[in-house]
C-alpha positions as CSV (number, residue, x, y, z in Angstrom):
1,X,163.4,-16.4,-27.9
2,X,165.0,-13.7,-29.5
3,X,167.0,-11.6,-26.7
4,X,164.9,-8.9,-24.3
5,X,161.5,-9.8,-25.3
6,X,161.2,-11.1,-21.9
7,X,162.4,-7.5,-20.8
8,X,160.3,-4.7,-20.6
9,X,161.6,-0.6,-19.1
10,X,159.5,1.3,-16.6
11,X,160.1,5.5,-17.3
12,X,159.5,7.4,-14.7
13,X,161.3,10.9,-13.5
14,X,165.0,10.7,-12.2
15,X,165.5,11.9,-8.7
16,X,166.8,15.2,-7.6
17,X,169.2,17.2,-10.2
18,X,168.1,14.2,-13.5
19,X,164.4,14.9,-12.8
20,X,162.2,14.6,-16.3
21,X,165.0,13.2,-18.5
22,X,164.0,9.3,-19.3
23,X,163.1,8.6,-22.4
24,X,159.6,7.4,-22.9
25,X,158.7,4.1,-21.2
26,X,158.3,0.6,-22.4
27,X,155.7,-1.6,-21.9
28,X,155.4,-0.2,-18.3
29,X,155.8,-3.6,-16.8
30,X,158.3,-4.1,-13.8
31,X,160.7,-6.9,-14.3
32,X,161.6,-8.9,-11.1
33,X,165.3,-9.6,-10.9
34,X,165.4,-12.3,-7.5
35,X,162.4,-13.9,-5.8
36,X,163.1,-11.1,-2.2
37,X,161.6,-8.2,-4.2
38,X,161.3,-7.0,-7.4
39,X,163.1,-4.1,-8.6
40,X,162.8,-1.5,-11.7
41,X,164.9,-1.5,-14.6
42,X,164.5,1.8,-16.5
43,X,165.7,2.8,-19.9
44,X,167.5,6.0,-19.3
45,X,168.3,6.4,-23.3
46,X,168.9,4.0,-26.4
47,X,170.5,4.4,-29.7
48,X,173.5,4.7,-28.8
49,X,176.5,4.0,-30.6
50,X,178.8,2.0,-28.2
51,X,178.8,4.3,-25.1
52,X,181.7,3.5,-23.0
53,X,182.6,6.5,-20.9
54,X,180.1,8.0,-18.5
55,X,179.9,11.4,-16.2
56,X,177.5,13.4,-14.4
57,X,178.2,17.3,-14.4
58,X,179.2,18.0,-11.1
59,X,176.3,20.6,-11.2
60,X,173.2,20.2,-13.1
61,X,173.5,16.4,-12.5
62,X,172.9,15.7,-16.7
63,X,174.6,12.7,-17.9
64,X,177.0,12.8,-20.3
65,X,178.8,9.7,-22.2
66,X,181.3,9.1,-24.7
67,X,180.8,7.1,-28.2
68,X,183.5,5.1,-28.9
69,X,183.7,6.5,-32.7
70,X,184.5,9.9,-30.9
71,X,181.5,11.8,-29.6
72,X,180.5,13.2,-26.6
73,X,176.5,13.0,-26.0
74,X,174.2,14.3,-23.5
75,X,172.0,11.7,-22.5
76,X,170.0,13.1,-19.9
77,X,168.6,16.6,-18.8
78,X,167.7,19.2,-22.0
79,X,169.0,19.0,-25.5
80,X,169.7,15.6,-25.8
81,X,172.2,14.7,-28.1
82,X,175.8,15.1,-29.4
83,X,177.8,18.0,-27.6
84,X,181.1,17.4,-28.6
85,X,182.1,16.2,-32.0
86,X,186.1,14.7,-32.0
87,X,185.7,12.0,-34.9
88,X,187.9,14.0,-37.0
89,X,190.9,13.0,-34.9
90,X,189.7,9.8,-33.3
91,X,190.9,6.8,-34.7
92,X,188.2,4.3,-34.2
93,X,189.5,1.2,-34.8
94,X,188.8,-2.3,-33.5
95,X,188.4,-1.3,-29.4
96,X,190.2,2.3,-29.7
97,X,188.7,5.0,-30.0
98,X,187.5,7.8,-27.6
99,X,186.9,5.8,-24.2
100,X,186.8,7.3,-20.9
101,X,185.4,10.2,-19.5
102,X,185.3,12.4,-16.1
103,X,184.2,15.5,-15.2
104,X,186.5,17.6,-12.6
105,X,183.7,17.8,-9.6
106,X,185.6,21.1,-8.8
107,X,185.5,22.8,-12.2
108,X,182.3,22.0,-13.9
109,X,183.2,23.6,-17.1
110,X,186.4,21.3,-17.4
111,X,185.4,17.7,-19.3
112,X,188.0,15.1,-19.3
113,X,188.5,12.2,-22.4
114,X,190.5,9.7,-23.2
115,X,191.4,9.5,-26.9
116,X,193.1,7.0,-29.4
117,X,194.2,9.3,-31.9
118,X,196.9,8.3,-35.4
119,X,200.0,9.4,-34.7
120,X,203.5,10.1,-37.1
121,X,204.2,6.4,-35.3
122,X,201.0,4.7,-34.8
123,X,198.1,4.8,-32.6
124,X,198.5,6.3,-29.2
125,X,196.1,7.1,-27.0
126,X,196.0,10.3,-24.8
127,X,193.8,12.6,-22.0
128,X,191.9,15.9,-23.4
129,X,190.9,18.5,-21.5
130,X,187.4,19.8,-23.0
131,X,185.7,23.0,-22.4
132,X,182.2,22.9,-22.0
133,X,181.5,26.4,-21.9
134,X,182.8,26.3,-25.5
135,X,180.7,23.8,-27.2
136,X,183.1,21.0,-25.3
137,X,185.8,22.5,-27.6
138,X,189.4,20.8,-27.1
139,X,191.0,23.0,-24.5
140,X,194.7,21.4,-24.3
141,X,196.3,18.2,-24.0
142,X,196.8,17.1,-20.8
143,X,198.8,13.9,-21.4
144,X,199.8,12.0,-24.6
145,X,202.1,9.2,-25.5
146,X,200.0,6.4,-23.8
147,X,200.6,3.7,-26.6
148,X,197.8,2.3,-28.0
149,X,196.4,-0.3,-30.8
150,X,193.6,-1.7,-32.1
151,X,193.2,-3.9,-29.0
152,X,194.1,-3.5,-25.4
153,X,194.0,0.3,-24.9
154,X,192.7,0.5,-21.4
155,X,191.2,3.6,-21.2
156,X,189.3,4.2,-17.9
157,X,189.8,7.6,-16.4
158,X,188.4,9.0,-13.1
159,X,188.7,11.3,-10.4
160,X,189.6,10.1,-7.1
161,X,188.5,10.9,-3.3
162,X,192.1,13.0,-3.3
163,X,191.4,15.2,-6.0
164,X,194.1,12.7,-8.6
165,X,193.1,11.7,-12.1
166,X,193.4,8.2,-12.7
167,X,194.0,7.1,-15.6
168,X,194.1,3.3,-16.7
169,X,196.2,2.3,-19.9
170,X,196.5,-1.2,-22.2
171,X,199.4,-2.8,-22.8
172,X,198.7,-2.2,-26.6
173,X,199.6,-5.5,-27.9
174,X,202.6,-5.4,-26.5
175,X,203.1,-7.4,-23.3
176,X,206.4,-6.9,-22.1
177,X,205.6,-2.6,-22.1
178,X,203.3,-3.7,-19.3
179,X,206.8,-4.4,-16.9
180,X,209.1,-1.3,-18.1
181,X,207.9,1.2,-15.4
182,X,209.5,3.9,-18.6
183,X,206.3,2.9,-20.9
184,X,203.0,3.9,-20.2
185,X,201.1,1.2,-21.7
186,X,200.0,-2.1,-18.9
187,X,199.7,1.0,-16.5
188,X,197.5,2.6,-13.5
189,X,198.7,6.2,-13.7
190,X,197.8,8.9,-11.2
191,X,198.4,12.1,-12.4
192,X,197.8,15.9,-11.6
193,X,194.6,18.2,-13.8
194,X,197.7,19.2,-15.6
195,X,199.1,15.6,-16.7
196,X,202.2,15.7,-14.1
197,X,203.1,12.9,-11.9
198,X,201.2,13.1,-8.1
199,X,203.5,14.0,-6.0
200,X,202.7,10.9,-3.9
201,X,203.1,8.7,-6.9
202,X,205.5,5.5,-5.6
203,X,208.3,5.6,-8.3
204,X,208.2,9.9,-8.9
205,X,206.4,9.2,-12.2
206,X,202.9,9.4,-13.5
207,X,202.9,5.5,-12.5
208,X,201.0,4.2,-9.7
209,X,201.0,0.4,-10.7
210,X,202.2,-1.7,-13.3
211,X,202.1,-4.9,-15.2
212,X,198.7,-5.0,-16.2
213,X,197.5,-6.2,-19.4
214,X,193.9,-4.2,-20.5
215,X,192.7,-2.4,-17.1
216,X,188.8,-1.4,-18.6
217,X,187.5,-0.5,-15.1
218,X,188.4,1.5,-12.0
219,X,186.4,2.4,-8.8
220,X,187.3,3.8,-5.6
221,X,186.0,2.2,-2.0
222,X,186.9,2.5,1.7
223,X,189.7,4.7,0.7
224,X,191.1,1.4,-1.6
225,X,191.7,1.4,-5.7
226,X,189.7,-1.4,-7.5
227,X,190.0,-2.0,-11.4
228,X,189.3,-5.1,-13.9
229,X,191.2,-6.4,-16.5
230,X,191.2,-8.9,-19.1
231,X,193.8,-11.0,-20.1
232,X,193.4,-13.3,-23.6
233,X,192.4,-17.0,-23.2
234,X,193.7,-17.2,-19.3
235,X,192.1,-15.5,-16.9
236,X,189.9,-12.0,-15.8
237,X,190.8,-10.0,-12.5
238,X,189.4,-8.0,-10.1
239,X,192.3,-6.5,-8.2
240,X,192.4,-3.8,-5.1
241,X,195.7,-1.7,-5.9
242,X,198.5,-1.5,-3.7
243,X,200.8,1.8,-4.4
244,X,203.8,0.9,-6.3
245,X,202.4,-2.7,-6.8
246,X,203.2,-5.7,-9.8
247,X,200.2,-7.0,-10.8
248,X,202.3,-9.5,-13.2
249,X,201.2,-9.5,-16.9
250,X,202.8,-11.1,-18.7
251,X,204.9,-13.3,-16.2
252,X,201.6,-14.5,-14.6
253,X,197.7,-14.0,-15.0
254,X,195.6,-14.8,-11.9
255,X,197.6,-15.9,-8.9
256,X,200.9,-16.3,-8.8
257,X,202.0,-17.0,-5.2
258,X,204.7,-15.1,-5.9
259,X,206.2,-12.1,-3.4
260,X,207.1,-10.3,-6.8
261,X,203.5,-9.8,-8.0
262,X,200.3,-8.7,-6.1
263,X,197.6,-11.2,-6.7
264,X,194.3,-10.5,-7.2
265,X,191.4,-10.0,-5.1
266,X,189.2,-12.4,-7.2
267,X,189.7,-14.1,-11.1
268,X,187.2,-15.5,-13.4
269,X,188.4,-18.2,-15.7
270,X,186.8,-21.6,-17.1
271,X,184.5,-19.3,-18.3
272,X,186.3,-15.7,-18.9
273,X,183.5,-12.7,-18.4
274,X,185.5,-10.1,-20.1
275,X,185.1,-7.6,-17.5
276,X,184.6,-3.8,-18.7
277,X,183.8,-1.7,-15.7
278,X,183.5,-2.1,-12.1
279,X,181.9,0.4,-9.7
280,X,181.1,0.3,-6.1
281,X,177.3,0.2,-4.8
282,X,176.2,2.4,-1.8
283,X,173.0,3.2,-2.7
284,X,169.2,2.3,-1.6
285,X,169.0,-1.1,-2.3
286,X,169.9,-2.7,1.3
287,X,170.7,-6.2,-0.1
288,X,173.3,-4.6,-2.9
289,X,175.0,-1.7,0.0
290,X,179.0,-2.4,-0.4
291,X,178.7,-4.4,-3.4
292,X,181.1,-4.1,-7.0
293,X,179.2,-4.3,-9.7
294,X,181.1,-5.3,-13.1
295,X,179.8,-5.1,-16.5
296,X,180.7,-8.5,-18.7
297,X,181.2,-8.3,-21.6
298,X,182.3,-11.5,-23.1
299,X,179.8,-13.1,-20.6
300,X,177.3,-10.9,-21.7
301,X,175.3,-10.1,-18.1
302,X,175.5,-7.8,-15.1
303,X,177.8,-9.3,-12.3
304,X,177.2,-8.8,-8.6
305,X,180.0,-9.4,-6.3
306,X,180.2,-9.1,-2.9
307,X,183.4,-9.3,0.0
308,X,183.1,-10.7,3.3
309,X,184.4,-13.1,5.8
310,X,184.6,-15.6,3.5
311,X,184.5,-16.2,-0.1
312,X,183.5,-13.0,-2.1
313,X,179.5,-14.2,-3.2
314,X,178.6,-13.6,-6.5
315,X,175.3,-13.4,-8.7
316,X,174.4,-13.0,-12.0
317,X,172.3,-10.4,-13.2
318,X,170.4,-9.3,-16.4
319,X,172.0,-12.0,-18.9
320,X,169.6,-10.9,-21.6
321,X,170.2,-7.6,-22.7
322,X,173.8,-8.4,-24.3
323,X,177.4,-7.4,-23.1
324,X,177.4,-4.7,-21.1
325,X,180.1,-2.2,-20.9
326,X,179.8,0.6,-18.0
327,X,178.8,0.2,-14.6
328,X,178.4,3.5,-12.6
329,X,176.3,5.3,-10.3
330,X,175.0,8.7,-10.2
331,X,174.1,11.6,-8.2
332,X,170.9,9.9,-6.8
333,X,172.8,6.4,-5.6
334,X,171.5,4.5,-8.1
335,X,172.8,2.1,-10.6
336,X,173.5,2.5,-14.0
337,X,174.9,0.2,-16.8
338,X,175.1,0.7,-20.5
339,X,175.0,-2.1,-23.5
340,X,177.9,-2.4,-25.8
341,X,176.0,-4.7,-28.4
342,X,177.0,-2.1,-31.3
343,X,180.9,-2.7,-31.1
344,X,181.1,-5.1,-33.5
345,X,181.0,-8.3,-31.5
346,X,177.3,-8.1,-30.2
347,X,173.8,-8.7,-31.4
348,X,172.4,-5.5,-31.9
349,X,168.5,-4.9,-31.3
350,X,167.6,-1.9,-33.6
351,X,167.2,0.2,-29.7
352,X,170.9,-0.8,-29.2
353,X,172.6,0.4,-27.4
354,X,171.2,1.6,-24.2
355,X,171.7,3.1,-20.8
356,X,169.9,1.4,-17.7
357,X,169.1,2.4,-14.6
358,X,168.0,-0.1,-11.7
359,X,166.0,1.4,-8.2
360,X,163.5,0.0,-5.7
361,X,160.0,-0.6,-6.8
């Protein structure tokens, strides 16, 4: 059966500081997801062209995303719509082009991006600062040089509990830049609203960890650093960052048991997921509080994963609406995930692709 028939929406109004911005409803069915109690799936927007970065404005609580070929769109609140046009200058190619995004929560007019742009030697990626009183006009650069390609590119950005930017970075196709602590690319940066090194950066450099292969998603929890990579044909990782820390790539992939490397917290393998995002769940749902949620993209679902005294538990959730790119949550606790079946290795529905938001009944 051809995929998401089985699926219907329910619209309804958004919570506090979203409220009236869903798109029209589906069939206005509710779609159970486990046998405890049934939960709403809402479609927040659709036709999209491969969303991938994702922020709330730190004040009117719209939600903004990124498409990859380089536009920024409003997808909730009034005027729906693009906001920012960059595809002049955004070379969308394979899996660059303009990825993350963060607003600063102290300085609501100030819209972060991450941007794969040509350069007089290649592709490189770097971090924009946009102005959004100014039609989300290019304000400066806040850092460049971040190598880049058609693959592997990283590009995750986010502002932590401290007040850092975070910035995640690909090894760009070329392994061995993901050891050199002098390259950017393989890289977990944390870095100042102005591009310098934190000053409580391990190595007194924008890096905070190194040898990573394609870091695509980044969350903070109990004061600890999470992101997900992919590495090709070996193995996927979810890994809780240690300041200053090896994560290996390309020595090793998964564990090493090896005081050289950190290993990580949990791998996929046998088969990959191709994780793209990770966040971390607080909100409503009692049976979900504390859990990562990781969008797969390779494995084409919604994974649930949850740490305790033992093995981490895992479930699988919403395997029929294609790969999914971007986990998140927003302003009202909820979660969020977007589809990333227009990137060129999905199965597009003509309503691809599509934001999702999952609450109680």
């Amino acid at each position: 059966m051809k995929r998401r028939r089985l699926l219907t929406t329910v619209g309804v109004g958004l919570a506090s500081g979203v409220a009236g911005c869903l798109d029209p409803p589906g069939d206005g069915e509710q779609t159970p997801i486990d046998e405890d109690a049934p939960l709403r799936l809402e479609r927040v927007r659709m036709r999209l062209q491969t969303p991938w970065g994702a922020s709330f404005h730190p004040e009117t609580g719209s939600l903004f995303v990124t498409e990859r070929p380089g536009r920024v769109v409003r997808a909730t609140g009034n005027d729906l719509g693009p906001v920012g046009d960059l595809t002049g200058d955004t070379a969308a190619y394979g899996q660059a082009g303009l990825l993350g995004l963060a607003f600063d929560p102290t300085e609501p007019t100030d819209l972060y991006v991450y941007q794969t742009y040509d350069g007089e030697n290649g592709l490189r990626n770097r971090v924009l600062r946009l102005d959004a009183s100014r039609q989300f006009a290019v304000d400066s650069v806040v850092l460049d040089g971040i190598p880049g390609n058609t693959v592997s590119n990283g590009g995750r950005i986010a502002f932590g509990p401290e007040g850092a930017l975070w910035v995640t970075t690909g090894d760009a196709g070329e392994p061995q830049n993901a050891q050199s602590r002098v390259s950017l690319a393989g890289k977990v940066l944390r870095v100042t609203r102005d591009g310098e090194a934190h000053p409580d950066n391990p190595f007194d450099s924008l890096v905070y960890t190194y040898g990573h292969r394609n870091p695509r998603g980044l969350t903070f929890a109990d004061d600890a650093v999470y992101v997900v990579e992919n590495t090709p044909d070996r193995v996927d990782e979810l890994n809780r960052l240690e300041r200053g820390g090896n994560y290996g790539w390309p020595e090793v992939a998964g564990a090493a048991d090896d005081d050289r490397f950190v290993d990580p917290v949990l791998s996929w393998q046998d088969p990959l997921i191709g994780p793209g995002s990770i966040t971390h769940y607080t909100g409503p749902i009692d049976r979900w509080r504390d859990s990562f949620f990781v969008g797969a993209l390779t494995g084409t679902h919604l994974r649930q994963v949850t740490f305790g005294d033992g093995d981490p538990e895992q479930r699988t959730l919403y395997s029929d609406l294609g790969r999914i790119r971007t986990t998140f949550t927003g302003p009202d606790d909820h979660l969020y995930f977007t589809t990333s079946n227009q990137d060129g290795r999905g199965d597009p529905d003509p309503t691809d692709d599509e934001i999702y938001r999952v609450r109680p009944p």
